[in-house]
KEKE-3310 file (N, C-alpha, C; in steps of 0.2 Angstrom, whole numbers, plus 5000, padded with zeros to 4 digits):
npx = (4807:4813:4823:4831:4837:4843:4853:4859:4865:4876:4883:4889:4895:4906:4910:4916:4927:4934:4937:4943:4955:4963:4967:4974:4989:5000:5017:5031:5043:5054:5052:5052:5043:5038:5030:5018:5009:5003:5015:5024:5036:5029:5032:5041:5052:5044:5051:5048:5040:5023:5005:4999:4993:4985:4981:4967:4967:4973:4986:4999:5009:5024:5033:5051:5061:5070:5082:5097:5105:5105:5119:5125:5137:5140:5152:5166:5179:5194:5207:5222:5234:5249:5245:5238:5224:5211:5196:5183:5174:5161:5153:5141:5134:5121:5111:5096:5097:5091:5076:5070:5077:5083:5070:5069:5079:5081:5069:5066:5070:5076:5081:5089:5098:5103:5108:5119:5127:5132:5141:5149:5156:5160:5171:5176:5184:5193:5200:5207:5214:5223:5232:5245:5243:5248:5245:5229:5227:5234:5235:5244:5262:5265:5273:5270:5262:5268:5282:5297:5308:5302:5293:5304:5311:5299:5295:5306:5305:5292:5287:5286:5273:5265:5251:5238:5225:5214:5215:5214:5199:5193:5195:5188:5176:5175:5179:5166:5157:5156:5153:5139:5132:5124:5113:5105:5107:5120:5136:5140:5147:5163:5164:5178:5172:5175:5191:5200:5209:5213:5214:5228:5235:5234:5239:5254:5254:5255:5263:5275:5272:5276:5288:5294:5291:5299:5311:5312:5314:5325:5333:5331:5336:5349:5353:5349:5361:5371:5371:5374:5383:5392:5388:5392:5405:5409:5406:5417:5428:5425:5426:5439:5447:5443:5448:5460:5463:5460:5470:5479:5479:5478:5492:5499:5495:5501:5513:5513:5514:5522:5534:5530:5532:5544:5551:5545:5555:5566:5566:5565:5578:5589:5587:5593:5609:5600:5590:5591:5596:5586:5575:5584:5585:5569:5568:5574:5569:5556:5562:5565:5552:5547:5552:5558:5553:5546:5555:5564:5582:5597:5614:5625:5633:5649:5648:5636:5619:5609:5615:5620:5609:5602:5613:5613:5600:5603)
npy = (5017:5006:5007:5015:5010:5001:5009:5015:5004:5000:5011:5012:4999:5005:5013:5008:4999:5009:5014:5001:5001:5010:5006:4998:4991:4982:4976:4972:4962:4968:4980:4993:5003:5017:5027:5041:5052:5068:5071:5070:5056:5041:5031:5015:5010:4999:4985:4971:4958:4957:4960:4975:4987:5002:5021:5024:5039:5049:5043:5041:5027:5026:5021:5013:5007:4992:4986:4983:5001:5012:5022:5034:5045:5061:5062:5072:5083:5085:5090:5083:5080:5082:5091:5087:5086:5078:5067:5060:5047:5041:5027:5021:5008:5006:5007:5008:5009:5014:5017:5025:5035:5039:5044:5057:5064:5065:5062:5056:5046:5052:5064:5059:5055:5067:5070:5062:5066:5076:5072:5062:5066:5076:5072:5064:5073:5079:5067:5060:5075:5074:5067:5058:5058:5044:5036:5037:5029:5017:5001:4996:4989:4980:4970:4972:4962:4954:4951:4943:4950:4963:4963:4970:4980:4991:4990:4997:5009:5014:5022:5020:5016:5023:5019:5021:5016:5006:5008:5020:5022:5013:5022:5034:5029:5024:5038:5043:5038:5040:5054:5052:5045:5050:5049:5037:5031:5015:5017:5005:5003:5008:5015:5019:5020:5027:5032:5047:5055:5072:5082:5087:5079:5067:5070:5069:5057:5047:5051:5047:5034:5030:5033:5024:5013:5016:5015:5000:4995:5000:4993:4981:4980:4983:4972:4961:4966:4967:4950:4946:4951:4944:4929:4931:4932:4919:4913:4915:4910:4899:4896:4899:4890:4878:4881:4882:4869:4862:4866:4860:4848:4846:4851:4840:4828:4835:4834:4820:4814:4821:4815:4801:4803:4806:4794:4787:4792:4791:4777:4774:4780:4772:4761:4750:4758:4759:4762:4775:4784:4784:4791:4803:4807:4811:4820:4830:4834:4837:4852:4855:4860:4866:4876:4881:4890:4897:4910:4908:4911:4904:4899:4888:4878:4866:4856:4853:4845:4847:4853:4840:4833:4840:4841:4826:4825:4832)
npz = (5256:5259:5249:5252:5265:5261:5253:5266:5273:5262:5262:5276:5276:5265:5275:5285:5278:5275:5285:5291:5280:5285:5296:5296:5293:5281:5283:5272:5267:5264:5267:5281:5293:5300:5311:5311:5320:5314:5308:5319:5323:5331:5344:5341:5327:5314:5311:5308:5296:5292:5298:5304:5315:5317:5322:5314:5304:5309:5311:5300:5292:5286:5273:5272:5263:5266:5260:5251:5245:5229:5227:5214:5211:5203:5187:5193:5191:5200:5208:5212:5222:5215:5209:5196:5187:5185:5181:5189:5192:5203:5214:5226:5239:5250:5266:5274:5293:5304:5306:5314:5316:5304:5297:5306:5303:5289:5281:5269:5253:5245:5252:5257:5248:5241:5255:5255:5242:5246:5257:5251:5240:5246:5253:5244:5235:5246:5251:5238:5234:5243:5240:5230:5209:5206:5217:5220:5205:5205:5214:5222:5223:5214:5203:5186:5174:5163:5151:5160:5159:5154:5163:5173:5169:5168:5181:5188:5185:5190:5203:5222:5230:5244:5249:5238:5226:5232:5245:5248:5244:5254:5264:5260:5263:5278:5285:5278:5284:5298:5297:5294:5304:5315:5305:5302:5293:5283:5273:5264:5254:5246:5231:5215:5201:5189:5183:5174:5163:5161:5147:5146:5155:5151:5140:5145:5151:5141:5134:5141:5143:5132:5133:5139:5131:5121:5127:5133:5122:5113:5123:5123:5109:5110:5117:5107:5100:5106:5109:5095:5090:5098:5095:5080:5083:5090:5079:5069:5076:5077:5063:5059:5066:5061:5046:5050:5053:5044:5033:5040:5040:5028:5022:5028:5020:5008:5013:5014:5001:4993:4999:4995:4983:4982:4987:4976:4965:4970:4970:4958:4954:4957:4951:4935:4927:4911:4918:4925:4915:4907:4916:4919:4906:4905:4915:4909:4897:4904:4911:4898:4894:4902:4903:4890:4875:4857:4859:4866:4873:4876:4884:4886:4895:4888:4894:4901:4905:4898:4885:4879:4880:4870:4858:4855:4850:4838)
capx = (4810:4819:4829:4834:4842:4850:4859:4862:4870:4881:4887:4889:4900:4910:4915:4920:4931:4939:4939:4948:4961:4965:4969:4979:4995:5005:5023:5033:5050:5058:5051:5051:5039:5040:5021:5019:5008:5002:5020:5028:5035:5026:5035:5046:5051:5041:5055:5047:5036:5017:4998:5001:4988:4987:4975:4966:4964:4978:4992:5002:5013:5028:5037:5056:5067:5077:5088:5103:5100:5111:5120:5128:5141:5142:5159:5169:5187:5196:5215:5228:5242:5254:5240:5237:5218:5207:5189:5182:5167:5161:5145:5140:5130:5119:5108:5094:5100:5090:5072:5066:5084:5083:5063:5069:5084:5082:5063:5062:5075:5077:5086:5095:5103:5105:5114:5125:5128:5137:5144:5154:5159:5165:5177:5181:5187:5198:5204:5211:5217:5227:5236:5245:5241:5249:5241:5226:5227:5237:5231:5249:5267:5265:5275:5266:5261:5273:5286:5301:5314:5299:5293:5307:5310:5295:5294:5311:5302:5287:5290:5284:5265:5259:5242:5237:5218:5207:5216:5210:5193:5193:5197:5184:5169:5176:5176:5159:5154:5158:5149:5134:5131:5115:5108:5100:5112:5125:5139:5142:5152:5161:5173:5180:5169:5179:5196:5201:5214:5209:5219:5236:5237:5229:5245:5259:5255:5254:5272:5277:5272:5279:5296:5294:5294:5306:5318:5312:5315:5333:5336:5333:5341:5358:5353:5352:5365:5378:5370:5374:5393:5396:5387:5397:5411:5410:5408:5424:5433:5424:5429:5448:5450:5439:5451:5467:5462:5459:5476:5487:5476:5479:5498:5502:5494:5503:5521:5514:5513:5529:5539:5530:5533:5550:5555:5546:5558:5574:5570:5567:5585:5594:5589:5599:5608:5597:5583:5591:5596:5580:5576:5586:5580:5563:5567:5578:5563:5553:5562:5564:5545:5543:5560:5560:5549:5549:5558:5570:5589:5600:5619:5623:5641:5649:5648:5629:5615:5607:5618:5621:5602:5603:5618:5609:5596:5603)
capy = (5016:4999:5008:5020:5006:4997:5013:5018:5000:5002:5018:5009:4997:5009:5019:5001:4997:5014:5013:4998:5002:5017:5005:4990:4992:4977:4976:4969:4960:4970:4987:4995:5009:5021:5028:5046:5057:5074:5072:5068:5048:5040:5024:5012:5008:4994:4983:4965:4961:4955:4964:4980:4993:5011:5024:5028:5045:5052:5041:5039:5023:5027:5016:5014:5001:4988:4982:4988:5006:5014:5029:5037:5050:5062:5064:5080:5086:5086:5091:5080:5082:5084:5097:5087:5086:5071:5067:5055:5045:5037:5026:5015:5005:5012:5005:5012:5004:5017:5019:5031:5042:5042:5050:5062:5067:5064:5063:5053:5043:5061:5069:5053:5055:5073:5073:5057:5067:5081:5069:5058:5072:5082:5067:5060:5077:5079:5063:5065:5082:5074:5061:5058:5056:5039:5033:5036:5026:5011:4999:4992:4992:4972:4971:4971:4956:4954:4944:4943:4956:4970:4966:4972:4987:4994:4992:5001:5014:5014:5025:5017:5021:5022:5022:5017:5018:5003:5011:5028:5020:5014:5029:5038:5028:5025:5045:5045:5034:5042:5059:5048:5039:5051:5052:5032:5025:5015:5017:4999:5002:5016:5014:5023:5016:5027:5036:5049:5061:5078:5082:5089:5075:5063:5069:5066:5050:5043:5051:5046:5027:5030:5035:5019:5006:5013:5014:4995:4990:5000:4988:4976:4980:4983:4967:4959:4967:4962:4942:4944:4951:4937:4924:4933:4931:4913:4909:4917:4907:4894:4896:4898:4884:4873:4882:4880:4863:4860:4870:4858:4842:4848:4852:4833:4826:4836:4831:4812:4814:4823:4809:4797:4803:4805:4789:4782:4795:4788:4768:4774:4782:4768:4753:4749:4762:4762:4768:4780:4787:4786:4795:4810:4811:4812:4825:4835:4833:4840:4855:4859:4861:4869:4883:4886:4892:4899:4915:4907:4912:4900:4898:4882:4874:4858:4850:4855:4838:4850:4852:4833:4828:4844:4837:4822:4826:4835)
capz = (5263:5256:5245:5260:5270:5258:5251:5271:5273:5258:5266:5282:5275:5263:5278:5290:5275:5276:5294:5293:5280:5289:5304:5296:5286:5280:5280:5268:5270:5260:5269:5287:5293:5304:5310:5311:5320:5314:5305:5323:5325:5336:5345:5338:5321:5313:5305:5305:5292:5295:5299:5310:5316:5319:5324:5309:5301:5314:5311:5294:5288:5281:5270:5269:5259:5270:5256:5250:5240:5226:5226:5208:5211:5199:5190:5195:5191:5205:5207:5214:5228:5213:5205:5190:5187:5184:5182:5193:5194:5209:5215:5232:5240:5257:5270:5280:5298:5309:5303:5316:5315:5296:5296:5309:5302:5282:5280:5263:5250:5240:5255:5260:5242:5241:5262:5252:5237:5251:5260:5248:5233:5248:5254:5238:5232:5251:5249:5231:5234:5248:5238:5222:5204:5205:5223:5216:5202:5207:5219:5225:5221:5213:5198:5180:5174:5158:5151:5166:5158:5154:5173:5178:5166:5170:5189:5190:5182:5193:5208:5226:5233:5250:5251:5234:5226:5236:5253:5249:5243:5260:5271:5261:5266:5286:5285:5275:5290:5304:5297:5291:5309:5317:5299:5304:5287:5284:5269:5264:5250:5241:5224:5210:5194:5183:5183:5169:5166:5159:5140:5150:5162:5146:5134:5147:5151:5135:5133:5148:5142:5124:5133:5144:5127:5119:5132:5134:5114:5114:5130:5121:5103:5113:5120:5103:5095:5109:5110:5089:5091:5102:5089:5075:5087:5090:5072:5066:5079:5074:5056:5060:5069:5054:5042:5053:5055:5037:5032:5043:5034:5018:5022:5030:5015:5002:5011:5011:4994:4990:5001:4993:4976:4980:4986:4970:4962:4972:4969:4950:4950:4961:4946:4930:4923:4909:4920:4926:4908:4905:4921:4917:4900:4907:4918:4906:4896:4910:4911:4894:4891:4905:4902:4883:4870:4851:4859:4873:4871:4884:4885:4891:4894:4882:4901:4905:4904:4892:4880:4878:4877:4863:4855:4854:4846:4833)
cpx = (4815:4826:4834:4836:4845:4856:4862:4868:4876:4888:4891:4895:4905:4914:4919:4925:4937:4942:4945:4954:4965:4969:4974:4983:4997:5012:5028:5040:5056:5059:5052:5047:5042:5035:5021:5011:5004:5009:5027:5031:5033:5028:5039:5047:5047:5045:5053:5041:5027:5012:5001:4995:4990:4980:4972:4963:4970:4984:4993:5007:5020:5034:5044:5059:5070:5082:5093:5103:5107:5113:5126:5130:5139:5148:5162:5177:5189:5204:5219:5231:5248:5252:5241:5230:5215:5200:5188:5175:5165:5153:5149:5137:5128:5115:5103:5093:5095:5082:5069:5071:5082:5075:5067:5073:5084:5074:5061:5071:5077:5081:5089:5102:5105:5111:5121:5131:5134:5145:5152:5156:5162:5172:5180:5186:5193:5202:5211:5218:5224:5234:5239:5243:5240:5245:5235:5223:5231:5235:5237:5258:5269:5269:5270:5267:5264:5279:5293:5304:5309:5295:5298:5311:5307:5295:5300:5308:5297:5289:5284:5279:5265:5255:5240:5229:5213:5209:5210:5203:5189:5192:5190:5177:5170:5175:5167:5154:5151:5155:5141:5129:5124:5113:5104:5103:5118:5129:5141:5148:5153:5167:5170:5176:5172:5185:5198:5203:5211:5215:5226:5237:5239:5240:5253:5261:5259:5262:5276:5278:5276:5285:5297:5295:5297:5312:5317:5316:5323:5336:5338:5337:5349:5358:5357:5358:5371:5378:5374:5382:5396:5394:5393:5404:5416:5411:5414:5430:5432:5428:5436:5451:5448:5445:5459:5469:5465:5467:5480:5485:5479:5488:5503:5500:5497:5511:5521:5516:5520:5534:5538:5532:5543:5554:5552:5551:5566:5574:5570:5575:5590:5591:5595:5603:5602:5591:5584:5594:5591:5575:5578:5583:5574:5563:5569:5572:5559:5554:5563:5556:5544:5548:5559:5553:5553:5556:5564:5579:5594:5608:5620:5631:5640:5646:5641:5624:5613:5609:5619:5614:5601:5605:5617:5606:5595:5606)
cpy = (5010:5000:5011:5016:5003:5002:5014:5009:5000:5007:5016:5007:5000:5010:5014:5001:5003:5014:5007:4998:5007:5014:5000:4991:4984:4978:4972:4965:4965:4979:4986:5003:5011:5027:5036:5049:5065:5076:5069:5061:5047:5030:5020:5010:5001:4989:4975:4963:4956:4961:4968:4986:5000:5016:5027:5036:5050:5051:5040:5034:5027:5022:5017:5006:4998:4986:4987:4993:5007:5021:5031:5042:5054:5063:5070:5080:5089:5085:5085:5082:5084:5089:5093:5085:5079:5071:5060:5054:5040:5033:5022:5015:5008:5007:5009:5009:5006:5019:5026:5037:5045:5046:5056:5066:5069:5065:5056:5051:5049:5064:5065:5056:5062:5074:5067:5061:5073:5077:5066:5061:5074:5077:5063:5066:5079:5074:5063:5070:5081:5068:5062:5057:5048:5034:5033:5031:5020:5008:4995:4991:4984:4975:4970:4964:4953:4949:4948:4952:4963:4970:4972:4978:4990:4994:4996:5009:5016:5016:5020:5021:5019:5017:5016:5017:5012:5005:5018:5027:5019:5019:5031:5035:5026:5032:5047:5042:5038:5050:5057:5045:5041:5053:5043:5028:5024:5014:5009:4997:5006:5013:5019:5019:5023:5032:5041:5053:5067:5078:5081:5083:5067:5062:5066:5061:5045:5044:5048:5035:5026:5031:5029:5013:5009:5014:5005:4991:4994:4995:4983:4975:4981:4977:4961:4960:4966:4954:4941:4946:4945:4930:4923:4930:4924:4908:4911:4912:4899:4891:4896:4894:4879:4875:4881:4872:4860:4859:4861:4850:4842:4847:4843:4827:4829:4834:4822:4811:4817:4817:4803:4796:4804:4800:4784:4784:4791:4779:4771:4777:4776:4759:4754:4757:4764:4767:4772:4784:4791:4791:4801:4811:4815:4819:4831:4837:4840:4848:4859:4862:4866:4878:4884:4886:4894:4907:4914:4907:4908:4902:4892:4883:4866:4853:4851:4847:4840:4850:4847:4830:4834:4841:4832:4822:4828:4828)
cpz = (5262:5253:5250:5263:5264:5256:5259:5272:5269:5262:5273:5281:5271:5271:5285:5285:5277:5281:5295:5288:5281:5294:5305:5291:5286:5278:5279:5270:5269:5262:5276:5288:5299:5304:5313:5314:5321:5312:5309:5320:5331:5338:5340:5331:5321:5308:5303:5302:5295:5292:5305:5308:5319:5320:5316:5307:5303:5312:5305:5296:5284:5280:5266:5266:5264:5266:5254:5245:5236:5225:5221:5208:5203:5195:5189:5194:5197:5204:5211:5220:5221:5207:5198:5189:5184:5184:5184:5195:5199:5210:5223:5234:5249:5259:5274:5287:5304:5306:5304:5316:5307:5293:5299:5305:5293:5279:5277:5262:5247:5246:5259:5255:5240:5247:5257:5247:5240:5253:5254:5242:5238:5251:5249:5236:5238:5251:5243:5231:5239:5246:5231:5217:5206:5209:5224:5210:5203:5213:5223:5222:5216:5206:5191:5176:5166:5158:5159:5164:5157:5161:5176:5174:5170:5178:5191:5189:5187:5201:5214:5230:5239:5253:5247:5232:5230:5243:5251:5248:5251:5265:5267:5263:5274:5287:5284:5282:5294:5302:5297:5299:5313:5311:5299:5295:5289:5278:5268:5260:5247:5233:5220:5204:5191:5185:5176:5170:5161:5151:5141:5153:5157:5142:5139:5150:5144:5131:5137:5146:5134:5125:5134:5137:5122:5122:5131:5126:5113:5119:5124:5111:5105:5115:5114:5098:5101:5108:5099:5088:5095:5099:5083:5080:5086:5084:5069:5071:5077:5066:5054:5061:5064:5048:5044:5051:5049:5032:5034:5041:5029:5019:5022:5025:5009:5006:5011:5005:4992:4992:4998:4984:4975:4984:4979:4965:4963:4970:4962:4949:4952:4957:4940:4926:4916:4911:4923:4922:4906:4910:4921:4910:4902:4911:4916:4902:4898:4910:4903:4892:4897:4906:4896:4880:4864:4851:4866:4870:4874:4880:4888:4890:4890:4890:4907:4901:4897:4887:4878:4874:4868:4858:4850:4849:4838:4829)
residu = (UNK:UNK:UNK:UNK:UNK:UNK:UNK:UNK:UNK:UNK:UNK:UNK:UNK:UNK:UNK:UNK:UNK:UNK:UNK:UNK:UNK:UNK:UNK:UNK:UNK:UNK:UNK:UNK:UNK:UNK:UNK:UNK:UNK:UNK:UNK:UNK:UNK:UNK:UNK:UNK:UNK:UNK:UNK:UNK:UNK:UNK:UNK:UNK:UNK:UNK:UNK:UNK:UNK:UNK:UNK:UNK:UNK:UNK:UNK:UNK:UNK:UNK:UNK:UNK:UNK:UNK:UNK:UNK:UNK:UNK:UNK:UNK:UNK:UNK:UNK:UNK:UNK:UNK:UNK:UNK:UNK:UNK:UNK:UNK:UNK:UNK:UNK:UNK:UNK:UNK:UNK:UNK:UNK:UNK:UNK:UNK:UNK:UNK:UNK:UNK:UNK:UNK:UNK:UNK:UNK:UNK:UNK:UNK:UNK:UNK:UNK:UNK:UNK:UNK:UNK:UNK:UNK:UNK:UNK:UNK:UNK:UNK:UNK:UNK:UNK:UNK:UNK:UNK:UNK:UNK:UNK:UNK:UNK:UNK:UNK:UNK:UNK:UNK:UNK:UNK:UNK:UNK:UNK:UNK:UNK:UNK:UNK:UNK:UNK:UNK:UNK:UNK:UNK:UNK:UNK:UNK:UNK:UNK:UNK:UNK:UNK:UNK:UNK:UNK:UNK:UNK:UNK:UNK:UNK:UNK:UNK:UNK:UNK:UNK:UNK:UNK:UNK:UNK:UNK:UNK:UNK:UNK:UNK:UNK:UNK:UNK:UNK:UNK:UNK:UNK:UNK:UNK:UNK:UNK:UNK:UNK:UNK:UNK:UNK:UNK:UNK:UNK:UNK:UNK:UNK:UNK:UNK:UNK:UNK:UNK:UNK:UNK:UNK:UNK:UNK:UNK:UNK:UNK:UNK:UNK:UNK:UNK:UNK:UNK:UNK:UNK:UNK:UNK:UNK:UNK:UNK:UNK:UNK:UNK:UNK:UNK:UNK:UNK:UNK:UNK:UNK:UNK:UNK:UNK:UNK:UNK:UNK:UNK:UNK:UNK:UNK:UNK:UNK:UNK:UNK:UNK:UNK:UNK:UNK:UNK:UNK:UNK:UNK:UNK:UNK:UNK:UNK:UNK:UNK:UNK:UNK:UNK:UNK:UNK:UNK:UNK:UNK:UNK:UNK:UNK:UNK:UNK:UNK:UNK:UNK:UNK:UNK:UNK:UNK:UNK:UNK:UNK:UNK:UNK:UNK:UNK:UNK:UNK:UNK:UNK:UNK:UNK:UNK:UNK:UNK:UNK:UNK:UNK:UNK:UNK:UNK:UNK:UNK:UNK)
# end
């Protein structure tokens, strides 16, 4: 009989404990419940954290996330406005805003993410579809951050966007919203995490940028080769005026020298007769050496200087 009550006590307290974790949930900071039923909801969400009771056996706990969740698009080839194809990866960040909407409406986190997965691949790909390659991928008409002269190459290049990809980013999670709003979430954030062009879209960019530097490096070789005509240029004129210069130095110093050689030539002619005898010899002199040789024939008159200093000689 002894043993019989203490197993029945056991059993006693077994079936209090269950009774009271049946009866008492705890919720978290970081969660919010939402007490069901027979499946139903039954009164208000439970979003502040603490000890909270419920009827047990009857009623279920159900435990959502309050913090912010993650949702990872998959990426999909989607067409453009100007039909040039791209693959596009997308994610964002969500909230459960409405505990008792989002049981009703969604049940669990598995069909939050599944309505999300509807929602924002069928607006990213309407988006997109609605805009250009370019508008898309660029986020503003700002010029590219380069030295001055290839800023301003390229941006003449760079045709004028709209929109642009953080606008569109934008519009598609106000749209996603505004679908989303009796689902008891709210889209917090939506981006592009990656952009990609398909092979076709791939090669004519990569031309399209291989046209764009050498358009920029002919710029600037025509640039070079005019700034080097006009160095060339400057140095030749340079050189002309240095050689002019030179020239007309040279010239005023060879007539100093001639005038000075021939006034030493006039006082040597204008002293004593002898010296200027000796004067003419010199010059007769002068010219024979630089007039005859072993094969020179001449003519002279009895009344040429020549023939005298000759005459002489002989």
């Amino acid at each position: 009989m002894k043993h019989i009550g203490i197993i029945g006590t056991l059993i006693l307290a077994g079936m209090v404990l269950i009774v009271f974790f049946q009866t008492v949930y705890v919720v978290d900071e970081t969660e919010q419940v939402v007490v069901t039923q027979f499946g139903k909801p039954v009164g208000e969400a439970v979003t502040k954290p603490g000890i909270q009771f419920k009827v047990p056996f009857i009623q279920k706990a159900n435990y959502f996330d309050k913090r912010y969740l993650e949702w990872d698009g998959d990426p999909n080839q989607i067409p453009t406005k100007d039909k040039k194809f791209i693959f596009v990866d997308t994610y964002a960040r969500w909230q459960i805003t409405d505990p008792l909407q989002f049981f009703k409406r969604l049940t669990n986190e598995r069909g939050a993410q599944s309505r999300l997965d509807d929602i924002l691949d069928g607006e990213t790909r309407n988006f997109i579809a609605n805009h250009l390659l370019e508008e898309t991928v660029r986020s503003s008409n700002r010029q590219p951050v380069e030295s001055d002269v290839i800023s301003e190459l390229i941006g003449d290049s760079l045709s004028v966007i709209n929109v642009g990809r953080d606008k569109i980013q934008q519009m598609i999670q106000q749209s996603a919203n505004k679908q989303a709003e009796d689902l008891g979430i709210a889209i917090l954030d939506f981006r592009f995490k990656r952009i990609n062009y398909v092979e076709e879209v791939r090669t004519q960019v990569y031309e399209r940028m291989k046209s764009e530097r050498f358009r920029i490096a002919d710029k600037f070789r025509s640039e070079g080769q005019g700034e080097a005509s006009r160095i060339n240029g400057e140095k030749e004129k340079k050189l002309k005026i240095i050689q002019s210069d030179a020239f007309r130095k040279a010239e005023g110093i060879k007539g100093e020298a001639d005038a000075e050689a021939a006034a030493i030539y006039a006082r040597a002619y204008d002293q004593t007769n002898s010296s200027r005898e000796f004067y003419g010899f010199l010059k007769s002199m002068e010219t024979f050496q630089n007039t005859f040789n072993k094969e020179t024939s001449v003519i002279l008159s009895t009344d040429s200087e020549l023939y005298r200093f000759l005459k002489d000689m002989k």
